[in-house]
C-alpha positions as CSV (number, residue, x, y, z in Angstrom):
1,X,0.0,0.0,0.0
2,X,1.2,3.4,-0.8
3,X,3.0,5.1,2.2
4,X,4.5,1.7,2.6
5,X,2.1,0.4,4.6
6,X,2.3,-3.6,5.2
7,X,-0.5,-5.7,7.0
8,X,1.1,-9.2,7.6
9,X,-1.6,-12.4,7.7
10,X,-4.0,-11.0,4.8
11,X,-4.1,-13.4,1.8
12,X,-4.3,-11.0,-1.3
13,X,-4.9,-12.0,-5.1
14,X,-3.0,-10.2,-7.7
15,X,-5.5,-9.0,-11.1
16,X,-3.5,-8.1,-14.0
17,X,-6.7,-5.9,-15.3
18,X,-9.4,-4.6,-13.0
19,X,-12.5,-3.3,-14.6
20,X,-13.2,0.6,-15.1
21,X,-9.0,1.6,-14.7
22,X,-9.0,0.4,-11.2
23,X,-5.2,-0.1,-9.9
24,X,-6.6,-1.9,-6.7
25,X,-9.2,-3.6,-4.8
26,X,-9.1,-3.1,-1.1
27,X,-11.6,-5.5,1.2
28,X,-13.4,-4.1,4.5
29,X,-11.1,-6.3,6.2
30,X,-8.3,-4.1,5.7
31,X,-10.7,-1.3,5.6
32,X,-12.6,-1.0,8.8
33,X,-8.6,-1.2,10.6
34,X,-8.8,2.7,9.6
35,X,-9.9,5.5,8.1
36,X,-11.6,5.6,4.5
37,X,-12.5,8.8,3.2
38,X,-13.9,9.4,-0.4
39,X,-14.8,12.8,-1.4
40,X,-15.7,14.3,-4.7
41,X,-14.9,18.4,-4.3
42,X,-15.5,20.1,-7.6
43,X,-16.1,17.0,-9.3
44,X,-12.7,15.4,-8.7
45,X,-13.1,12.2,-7.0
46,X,-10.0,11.4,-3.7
47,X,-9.9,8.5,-1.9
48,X,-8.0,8.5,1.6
49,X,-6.8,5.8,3.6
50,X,-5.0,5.8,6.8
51,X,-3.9,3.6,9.5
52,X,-4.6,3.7,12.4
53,X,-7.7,5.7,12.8
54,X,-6.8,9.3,13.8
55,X,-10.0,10.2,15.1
56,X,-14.3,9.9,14.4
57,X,-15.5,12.1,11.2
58,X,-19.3,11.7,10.8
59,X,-20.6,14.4,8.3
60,X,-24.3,14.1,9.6
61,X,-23.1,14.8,12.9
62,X,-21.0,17.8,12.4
63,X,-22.4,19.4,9.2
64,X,-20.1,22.0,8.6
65,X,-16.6,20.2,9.4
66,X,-13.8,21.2,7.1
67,X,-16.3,24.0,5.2
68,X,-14.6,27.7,5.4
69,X,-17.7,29.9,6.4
70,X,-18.5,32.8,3.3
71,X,-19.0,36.2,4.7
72,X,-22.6,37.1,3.7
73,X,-22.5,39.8,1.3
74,X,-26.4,41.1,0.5
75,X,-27.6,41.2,-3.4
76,X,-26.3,44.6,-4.9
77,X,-23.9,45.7,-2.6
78,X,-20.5,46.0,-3.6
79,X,-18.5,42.5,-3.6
80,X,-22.0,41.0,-4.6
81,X,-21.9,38.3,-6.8
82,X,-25.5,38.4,-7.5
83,X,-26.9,41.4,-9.4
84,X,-30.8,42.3,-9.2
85,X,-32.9,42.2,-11.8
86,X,-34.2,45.7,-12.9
87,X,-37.8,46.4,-11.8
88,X,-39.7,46.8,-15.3
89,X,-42.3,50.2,-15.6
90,X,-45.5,50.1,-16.2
């Protein structure tokens, strides 16, 4: 495993071609010693592994973990990013 991880007493199969470009297969038995993280930020998938578990991320739980708060900037006031639509006359 990268990071040159080694976990002795697992019996692992070597596939010369997985399906869909995969390089590897990991099992939950190797899994659940960790932590497996997949996320998919701007539409770029990463996978993250890590032994041993650091510490418990649950996204229900704590809904805003690792987001950077955005300063609330009302609709046509300078640094906007939203411009309102101009009221038609009758």
């Amino acid at each position: 495993m990268p990071g040159k991880v080694i976990i002795q007493g697992v019996i692992a199969s070597e596939v010369d071609a997985l399906t869909s470009g995969c390089d590897a297969l990991i099992g939950m038995d190797i899994i659940t010693l960790g932590d497996f993280s997949i996320t998919n930020h701007k539409g770029v998938t990463c996978m993250s592994f890590r032994l041993p578990s650091s510490h418990e991320i649950d996204y229900v739980k704590n809904l805003t973990y690792g987001i950077t708060p955005i300063k609330h900037i009302p609709p046509g006031k300078p640094g906007s990013n939203f411009t309102p639509k101009k009221k038609k006359r009758r």
